[in-house]
C-alpha positions as CSV (number, residue, x, y, z in Angstrom):
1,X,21.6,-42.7,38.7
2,X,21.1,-44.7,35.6
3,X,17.5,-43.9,35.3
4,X,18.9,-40.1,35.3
5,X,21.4,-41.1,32.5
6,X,19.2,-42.9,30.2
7,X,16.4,-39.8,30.7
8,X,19.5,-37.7,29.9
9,X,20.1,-40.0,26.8
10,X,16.7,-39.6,25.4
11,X,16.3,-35.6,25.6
12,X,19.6,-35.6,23.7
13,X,18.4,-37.6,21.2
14,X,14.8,-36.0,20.8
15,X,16.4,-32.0,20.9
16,X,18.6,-33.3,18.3
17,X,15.2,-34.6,16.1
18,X,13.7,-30.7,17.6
19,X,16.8,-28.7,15.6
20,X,16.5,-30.9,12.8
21,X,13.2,-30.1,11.9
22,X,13.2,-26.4,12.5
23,X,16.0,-25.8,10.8
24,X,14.9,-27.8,7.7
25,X,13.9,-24.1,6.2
26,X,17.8,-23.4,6.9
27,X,19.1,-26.3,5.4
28,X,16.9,-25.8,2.2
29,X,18.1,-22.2,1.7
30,X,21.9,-23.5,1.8
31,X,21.4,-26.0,-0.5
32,X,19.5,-23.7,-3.1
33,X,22.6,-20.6,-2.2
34,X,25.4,-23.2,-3.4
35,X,23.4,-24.6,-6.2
36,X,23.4,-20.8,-7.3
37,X,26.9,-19.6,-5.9
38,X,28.5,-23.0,-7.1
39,X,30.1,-23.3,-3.7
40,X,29.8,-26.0,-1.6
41,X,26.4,-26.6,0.6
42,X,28.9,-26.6,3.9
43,X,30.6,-23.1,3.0
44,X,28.6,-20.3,4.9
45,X,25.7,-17.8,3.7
46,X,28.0,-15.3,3.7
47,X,30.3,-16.6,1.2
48,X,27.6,-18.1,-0.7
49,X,26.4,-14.6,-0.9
50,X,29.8,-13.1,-1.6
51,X,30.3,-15.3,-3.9
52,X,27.0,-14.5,-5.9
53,X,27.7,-10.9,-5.9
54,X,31.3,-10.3,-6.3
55,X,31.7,-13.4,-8.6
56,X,34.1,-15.0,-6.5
57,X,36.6,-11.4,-5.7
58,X,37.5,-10.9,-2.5
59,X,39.7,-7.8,-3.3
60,X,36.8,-5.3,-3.9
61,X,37.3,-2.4,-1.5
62,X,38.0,-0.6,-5.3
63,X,34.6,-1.3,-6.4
64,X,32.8,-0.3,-3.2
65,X,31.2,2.6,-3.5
66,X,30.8,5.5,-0.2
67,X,28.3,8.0,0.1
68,X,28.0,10.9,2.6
69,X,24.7,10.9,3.5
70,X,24.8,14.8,4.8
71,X,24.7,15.1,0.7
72,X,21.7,13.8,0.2
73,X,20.0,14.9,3.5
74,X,21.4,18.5,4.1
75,X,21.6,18.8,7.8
76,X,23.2,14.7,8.7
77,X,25.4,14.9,10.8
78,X,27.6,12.1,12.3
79,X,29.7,13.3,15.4
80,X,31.3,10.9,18.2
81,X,29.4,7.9,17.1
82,X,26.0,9.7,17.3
83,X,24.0,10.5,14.3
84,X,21.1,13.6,14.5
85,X,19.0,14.7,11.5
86,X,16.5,17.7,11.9
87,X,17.0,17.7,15.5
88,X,16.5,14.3,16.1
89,X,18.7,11.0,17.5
90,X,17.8,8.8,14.6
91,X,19.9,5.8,16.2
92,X,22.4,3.8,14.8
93,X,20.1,0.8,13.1
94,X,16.6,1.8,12.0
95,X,14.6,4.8,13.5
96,X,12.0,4.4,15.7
97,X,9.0,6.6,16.9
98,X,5.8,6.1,18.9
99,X,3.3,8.6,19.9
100,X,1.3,6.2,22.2
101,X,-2.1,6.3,22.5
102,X,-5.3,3.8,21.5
103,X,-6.2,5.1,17.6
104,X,-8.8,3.8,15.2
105,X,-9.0,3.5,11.5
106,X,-4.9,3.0,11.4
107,X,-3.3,2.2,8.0
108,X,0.2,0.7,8.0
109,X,2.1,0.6,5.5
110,X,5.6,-1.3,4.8
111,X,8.7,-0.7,2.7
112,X,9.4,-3.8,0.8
113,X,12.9,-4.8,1.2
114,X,14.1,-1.7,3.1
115,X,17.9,-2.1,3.5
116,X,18.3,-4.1,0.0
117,X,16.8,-1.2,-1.8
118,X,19.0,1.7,0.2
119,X,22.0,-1.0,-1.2
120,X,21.0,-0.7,-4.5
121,X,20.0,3.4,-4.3
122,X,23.8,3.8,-3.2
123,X,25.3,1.4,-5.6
124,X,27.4,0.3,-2.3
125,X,28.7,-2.6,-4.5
126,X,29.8,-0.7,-7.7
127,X,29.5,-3.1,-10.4
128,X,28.4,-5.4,-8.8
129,X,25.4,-3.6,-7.2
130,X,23.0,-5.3,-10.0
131,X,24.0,-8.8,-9.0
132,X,23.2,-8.2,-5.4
133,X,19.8,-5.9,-7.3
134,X,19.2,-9.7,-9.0
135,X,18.7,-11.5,-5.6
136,X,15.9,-8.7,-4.6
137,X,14.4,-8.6,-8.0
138,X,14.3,-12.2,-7.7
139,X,12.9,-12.3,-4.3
140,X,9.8,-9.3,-5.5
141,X,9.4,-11.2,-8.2
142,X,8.4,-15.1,-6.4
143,X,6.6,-12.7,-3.6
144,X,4.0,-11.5,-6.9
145,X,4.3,-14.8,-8.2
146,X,5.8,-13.7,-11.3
147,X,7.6,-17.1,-11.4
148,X,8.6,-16.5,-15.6
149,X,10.8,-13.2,-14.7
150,X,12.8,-14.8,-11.5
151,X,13.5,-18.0,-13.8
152,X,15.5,-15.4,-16.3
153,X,17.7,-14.3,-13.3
154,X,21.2,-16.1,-12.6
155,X,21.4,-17.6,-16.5
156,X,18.4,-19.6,-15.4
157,X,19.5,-21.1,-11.9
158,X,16.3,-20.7,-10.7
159,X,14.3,-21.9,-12.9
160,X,14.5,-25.7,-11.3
161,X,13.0,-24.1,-7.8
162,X,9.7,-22.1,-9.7
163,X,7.8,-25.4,-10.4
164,X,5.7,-25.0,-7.3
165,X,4.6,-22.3,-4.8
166,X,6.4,-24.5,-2.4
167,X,9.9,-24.7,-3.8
168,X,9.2,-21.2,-4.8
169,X,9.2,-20.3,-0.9
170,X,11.9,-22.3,-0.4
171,X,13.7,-20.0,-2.9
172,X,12.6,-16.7,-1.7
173,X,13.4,-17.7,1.8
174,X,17.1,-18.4,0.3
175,X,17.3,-15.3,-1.5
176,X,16.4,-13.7,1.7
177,X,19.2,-15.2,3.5
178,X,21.8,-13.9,1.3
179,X,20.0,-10.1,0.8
180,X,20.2,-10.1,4.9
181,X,23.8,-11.5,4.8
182,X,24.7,-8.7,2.0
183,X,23.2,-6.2,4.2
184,X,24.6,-7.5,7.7
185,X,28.2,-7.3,6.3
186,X,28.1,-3.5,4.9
187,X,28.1,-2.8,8.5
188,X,30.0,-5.5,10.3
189,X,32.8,-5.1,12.7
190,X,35.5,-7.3,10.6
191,X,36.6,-6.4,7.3
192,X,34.7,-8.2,4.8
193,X,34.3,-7.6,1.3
194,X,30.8,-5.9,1.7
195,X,32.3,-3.1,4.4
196,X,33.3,-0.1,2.7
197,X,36.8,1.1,5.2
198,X,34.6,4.6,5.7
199,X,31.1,3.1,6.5
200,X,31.5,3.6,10.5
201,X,28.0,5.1,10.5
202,X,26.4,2.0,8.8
203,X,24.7,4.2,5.9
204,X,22.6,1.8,4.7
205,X,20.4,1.5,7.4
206,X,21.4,5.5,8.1
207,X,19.5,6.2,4.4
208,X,16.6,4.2,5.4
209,X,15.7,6.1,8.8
210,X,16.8,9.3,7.4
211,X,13.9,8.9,4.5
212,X,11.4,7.8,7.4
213,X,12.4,11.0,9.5
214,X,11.4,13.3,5.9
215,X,8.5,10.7,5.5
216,X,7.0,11.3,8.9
217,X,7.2,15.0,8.5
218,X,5.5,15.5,4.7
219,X,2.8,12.9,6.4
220,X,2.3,15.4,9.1
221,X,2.7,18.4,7.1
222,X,-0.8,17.1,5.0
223,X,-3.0,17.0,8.3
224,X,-2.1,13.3,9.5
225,X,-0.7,12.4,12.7
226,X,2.0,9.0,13.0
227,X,1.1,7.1,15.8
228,X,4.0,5.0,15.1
229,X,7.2,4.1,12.9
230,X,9.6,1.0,13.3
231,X,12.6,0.9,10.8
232,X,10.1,0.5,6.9
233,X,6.3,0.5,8.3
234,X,4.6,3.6,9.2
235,X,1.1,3.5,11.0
236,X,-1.1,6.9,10.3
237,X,-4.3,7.0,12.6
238,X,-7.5,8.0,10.7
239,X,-6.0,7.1,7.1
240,X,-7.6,7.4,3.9
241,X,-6.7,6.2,0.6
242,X,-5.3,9.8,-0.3
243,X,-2.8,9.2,2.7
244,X,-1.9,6.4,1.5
245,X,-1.3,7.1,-2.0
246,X,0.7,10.3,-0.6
247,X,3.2,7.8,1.0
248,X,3.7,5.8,-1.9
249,X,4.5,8.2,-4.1
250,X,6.6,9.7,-1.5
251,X,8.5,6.7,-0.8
252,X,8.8,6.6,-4.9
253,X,11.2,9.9,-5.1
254,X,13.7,7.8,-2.6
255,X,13.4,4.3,-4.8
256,X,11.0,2.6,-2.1
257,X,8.3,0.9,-3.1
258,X,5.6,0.7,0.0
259,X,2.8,-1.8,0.0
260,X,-0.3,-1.5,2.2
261,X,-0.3,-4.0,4.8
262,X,-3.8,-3.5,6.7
263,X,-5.9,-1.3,7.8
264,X,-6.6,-2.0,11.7
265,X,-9.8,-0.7,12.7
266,X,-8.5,-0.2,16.6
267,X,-4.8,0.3,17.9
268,X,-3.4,0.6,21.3
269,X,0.3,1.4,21.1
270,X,2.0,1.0,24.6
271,X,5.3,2.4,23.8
272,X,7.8,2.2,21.0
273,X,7.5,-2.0,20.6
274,X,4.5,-3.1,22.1
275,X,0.8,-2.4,20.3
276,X,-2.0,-4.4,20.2
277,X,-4.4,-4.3,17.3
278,X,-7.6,-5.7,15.3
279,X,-7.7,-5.9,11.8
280,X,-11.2,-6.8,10.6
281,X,-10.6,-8.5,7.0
282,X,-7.8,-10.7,8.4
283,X,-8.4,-14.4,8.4
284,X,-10.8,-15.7,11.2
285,X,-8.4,-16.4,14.1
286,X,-5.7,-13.4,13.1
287,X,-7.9,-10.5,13.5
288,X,-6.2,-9.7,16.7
289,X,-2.2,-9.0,16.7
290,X,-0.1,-8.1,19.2
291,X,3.7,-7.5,19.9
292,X,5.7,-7.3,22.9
293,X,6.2,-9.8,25.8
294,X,3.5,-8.6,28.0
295,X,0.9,-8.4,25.6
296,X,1.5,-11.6,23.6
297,X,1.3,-13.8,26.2
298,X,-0.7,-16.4,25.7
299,X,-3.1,-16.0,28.8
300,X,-3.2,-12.3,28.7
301,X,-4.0,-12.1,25.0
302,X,-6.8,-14.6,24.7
303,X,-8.9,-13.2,27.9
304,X,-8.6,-10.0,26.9
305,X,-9.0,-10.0,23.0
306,X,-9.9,-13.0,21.6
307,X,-11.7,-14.4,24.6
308,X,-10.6,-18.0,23.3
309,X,-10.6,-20.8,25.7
310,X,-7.8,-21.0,27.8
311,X,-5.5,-24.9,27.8
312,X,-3.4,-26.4,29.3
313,X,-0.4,-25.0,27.1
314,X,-1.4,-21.1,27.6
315,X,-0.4,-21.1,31.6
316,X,3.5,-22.6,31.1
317,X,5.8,-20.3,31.3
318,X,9.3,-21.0,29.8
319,X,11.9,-19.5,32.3
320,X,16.1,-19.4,31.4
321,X,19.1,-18.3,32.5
322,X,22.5,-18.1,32.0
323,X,25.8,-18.6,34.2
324,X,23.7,-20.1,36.6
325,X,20.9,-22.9,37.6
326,X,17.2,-22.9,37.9
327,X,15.6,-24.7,41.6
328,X,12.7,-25.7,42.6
329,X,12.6,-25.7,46.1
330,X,15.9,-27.5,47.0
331,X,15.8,-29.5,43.7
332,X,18.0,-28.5,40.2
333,X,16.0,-28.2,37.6
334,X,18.1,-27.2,34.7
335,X,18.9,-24.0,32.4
336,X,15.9,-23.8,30.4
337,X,12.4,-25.2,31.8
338,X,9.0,-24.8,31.3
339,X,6.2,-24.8,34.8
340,X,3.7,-23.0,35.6
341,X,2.3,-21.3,38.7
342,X,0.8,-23.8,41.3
343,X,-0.9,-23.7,44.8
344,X,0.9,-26.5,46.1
345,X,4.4,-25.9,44.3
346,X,7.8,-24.5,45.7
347,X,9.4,-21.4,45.2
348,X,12.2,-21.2,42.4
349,X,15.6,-20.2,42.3
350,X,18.0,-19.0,40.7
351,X,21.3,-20.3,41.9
352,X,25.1,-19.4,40.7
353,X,28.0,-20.9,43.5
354,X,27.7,-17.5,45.3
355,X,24.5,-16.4,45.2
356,X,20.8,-17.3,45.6
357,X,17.7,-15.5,44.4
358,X,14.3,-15.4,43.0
359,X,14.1,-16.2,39.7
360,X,12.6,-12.9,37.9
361,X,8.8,-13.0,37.9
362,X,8.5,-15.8,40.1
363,X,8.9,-14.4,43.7
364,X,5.3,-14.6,45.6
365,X,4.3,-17.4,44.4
366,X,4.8,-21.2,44.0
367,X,5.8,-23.4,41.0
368,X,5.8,-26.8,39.2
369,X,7.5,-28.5,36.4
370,X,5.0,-28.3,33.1
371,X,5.3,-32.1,32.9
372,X,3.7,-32.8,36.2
373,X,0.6,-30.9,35.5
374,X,-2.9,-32.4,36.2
375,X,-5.8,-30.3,36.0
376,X,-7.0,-26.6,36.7
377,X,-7.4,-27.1,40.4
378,X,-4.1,-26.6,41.3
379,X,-3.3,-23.7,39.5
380,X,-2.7,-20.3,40.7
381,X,-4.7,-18.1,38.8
382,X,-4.1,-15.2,41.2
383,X,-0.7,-15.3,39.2
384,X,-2.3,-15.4,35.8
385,X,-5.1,-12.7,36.9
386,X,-2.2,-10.3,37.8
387,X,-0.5,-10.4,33.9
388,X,-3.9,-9.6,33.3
389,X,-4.4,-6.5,35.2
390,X,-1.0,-5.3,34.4
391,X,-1.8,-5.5,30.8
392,X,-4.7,-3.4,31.5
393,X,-2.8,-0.8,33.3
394,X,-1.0,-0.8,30.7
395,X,-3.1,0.3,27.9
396,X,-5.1,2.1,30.3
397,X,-2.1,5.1,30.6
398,X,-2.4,5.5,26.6
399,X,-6.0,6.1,26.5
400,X,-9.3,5.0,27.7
401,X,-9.1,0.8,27.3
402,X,-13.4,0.6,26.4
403,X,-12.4,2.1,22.9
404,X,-10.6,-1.1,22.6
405,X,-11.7,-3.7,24.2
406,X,-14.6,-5.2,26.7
407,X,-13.3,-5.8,30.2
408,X,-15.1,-8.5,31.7
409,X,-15.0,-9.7,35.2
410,X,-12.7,-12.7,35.6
């Protein structure tokens, strides 16, 4: 088996090259934390960003600062781990609603920095809140490249990473570590010095649905509909710039600031994650978006929207598992492997000591490793055809699919 070990030998050594250069983004923001925090670029984000906001004091359950939320919206209520507000479930992280439907003439609009601002509307951290407000100003600031204002931050510790709009997103991408780290621990599980001891029903991201549950109904209350709302965007069919100066002003009385993303000409929400859109003045090549597994897919999404060519790359399909092993016929194939669907494959398995089954998705047809691939004769397209159809189904129970697209024969 030593051509097995040596292939074994390689794969380590190029997945190790993989990790090091995706996480080079990673490794940037760590360095840039501790050359702010003073720590050491091996201690965590999360005492980097402790460190940054508390000034290095761990004892700060004083200084934290807990609001009940039923104060500022008369009618909260948080009862046996389930939070209502105006006779809704708003969810424990952020709220989510979906009319589904195909719309046109959509605006969407985003809450810049959602959770850090709700932080900083509470004062969670006490004194300390304007530290932690320092790391978002910071961030706002690079985003508008107001590069002169974020070097004044941190008695000038930025200043040696606003040279270039390169370093510059290395900074804003470190800032952005530490705001989500600041945010992640008001609501962790382990006692941290973030977590207030009476913040069981996570009130930061609580403040942030709450407003989008009084946003959605003042949008509705001026003649709009919302197709659709996920945690700080909001998408209003048939918007105008009076809507959307309605929201921002809105947003304004709460301390959010929204920006206006896009305006997508056509808009074919599935359900609560998955939409597919086309935004006119994007960049050639982005005008179509999607979300959601079914609709991103690479085969799916160029022959039905941007009727691209289809490669070699769009029909592999990665397929993993867990506690078990992937075959191919009779043959282990690993944990994590990419193929695609072939006429003259084998079926695949999953396989755990006492069981055997289809791996999901796979059962009808046959496989073969990715690597093995030759040309387009022996592929299945029956297989790919299918994702196809489904996807059309799909958008075809919202609303009548020609408002959206063109369906051509395949």
């Amino acid at each position: 088996m030593w051509d097995r070990v040596a292939e074994y030998c390689c794969n380590d050594v190029i997945a190790a090259e993989a990790v090091f250069d995706a996480t080079q983004a990673d490794y940037k923001a760590r360095c840039i934390l501790a050359a702010i925090s003073g720590l050491s670029v091996n201690a965590t984000t999360n005492q980097h960003t402790t460190q940054i906001v508390f000034e290095g004091n761990r004892d700060t359950q004083s200084e934290l600062v807990y609001t009940d939320l039923s104060e500022m919206f008369p009618g909260y209520k948080y009862e046996y781990g389930v939070s209502t507000y105006k006779g809704e479930e708003t969810g424990e992280g952020g709220y989510v609603y979906s009319e589904p439907g195909i719309y046109k003439d959509v605006e969407l609009l985003d809450v810049g920095s959602m959770h850090p601002t709700s932080i900083i509307e509470l004062n969670a951290f006490g004194k300390y809140t304007q530290n932690f407000k320092a790391l978002k100003d910071a961030r706002m600031y690079i985003k508008h490249k107001e590069f002169d204002k974020a070097a004044l931050l941190f008695g000038g510790k930025l200043k040696p990473y606003l040279d270039d709009e390169q370093t510059a997103k290395d900074l804003s991408n470190a800032l952005k570590t530490a705001l989500n780290s600041g945010y992640g621990l008001t609501s962790a599980k382990f006692d941290n010095p973030f977590k207030h001891k009476k913040n069981v029903d996570n009130i930061v991201a609580k403040r942030g649905a709450l407003f989008m549950i009084d946003l959605k109904e003042a949008v509705q209350k001026q003649g709009y509909s919302v197709a659709h709302i996920k945690t700080d965007s909001i998408k209003i069919p048939n918007g105008d710039q009076k809507i959307v100066d309605f929201v921002m002003k809105f947003g304004s009385k709460y301390g959010y600031t929204f920006e206006h993303e896009a305006t997508y000409s056509k808009l074919a929400l599935i359900n609560k994650s998955t939409y597919v859109c086309y935004e006119p003045t994007a960049k050639p090549g982005e005008q179509w978006q999607a979300t959601g597994t079914q609709l991103i897919d690479p085969y799916v999404f160029k022959r039905l929207f941007t009727k691209e060519n289809i490669v070699k790359e769009d029909l592999f399909i990665s397929k993993e598992v867990k506690d078990a092993a992937i075959y191919l016929g009779e043959h282990f194939i690993g944990r994590f492997v990419e193929v695609y669907s072939s006429n003259t494959g084998e079926e695949m398995f999953r396989v755990t000591p006492d069981t055997k089954s289809y791996l999901s998705g796979t059962k009808g047809h046959k496989w073969q490793l990715a690597r093995n691939y030759t040309d387009k004769s022996d592929v299945d397209f029956l297989y790919y055809e299918k994702l196809v159809t489904d996807a059309v189904s799909a958008i075809e129970a919202v609303g009548d699919i020609s408002e959206l697209i063109e369906i051509e024969n395949s």
